[in-house]
C-alpha positions in Angstrom: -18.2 0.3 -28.3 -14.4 1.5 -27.0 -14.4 1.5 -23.2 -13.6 5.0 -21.8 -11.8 5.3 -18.8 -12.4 8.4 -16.7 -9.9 10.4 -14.7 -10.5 8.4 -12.0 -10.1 4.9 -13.2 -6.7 6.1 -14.3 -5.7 7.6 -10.9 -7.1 4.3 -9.3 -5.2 2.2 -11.7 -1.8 4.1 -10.9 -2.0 4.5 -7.1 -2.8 0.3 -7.4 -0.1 -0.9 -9.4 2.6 1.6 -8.0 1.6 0.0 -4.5 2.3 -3.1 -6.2 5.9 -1.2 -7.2 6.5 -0.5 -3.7 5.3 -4.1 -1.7 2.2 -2.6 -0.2 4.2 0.1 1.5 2.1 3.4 2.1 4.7 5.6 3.0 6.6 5.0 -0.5 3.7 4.9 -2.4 2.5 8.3 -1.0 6.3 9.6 -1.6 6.2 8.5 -4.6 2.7 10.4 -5.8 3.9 13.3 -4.1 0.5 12.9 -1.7 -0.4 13.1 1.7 -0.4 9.5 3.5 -4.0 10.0 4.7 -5.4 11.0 1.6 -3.8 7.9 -0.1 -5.6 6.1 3.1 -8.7 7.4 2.2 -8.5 6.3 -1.2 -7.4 2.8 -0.6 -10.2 2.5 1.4 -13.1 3.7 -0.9 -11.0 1.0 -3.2 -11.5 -1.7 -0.8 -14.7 -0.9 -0.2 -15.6 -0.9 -4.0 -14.4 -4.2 -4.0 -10.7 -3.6 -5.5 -7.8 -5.7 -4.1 -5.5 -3.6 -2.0 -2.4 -5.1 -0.7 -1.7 -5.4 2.6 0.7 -2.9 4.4 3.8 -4.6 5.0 4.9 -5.2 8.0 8.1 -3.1 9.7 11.6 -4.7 9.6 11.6 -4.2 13.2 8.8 -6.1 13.8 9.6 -8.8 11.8 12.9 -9.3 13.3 11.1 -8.6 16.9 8.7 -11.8 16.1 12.0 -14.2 14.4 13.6 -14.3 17.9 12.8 -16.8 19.9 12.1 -15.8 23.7 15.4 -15.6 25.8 17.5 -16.0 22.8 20.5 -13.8 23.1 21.0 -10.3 21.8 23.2 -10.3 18.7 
């Protein structure tokens, strides 16, 4: 027997792989589907929670640049 896949094992499948696209990042990926960031959050959850692998959110440049400097270096 063919599998069938229902409307929403396709929407799951492209909000998964186009946060793949976008390195984890929720703002793109919710810019990208033309949806609101908290329903995407909802959905990633219910994902999780189903046992699908949802990449992590990255983490800010700021941050990241934040965490690289060592304490008292000097500011660039």
């Amino acid at each position: 027997m063919t599998e069938v896949s229902t409307i929403r094992d396709r929407e799951r499948e492209l909000i998964l792989a186009t946060l793949n696209q976008y390195g984890g990042s929720r703002r793109k990926v919710a810019k990208a589907l033309r949806i609101g960031r908290e329903l995407l959050m909802k959905k990633l959850a219910q994902y999780a929670a189903a046992g699908f692998s949802v990449p992590p959110e990255p983490t800010s440049t700021a941050n990241r640049y934040r965490r690289a400097r060592s304490p008292g270096a000097e500011s660039p």
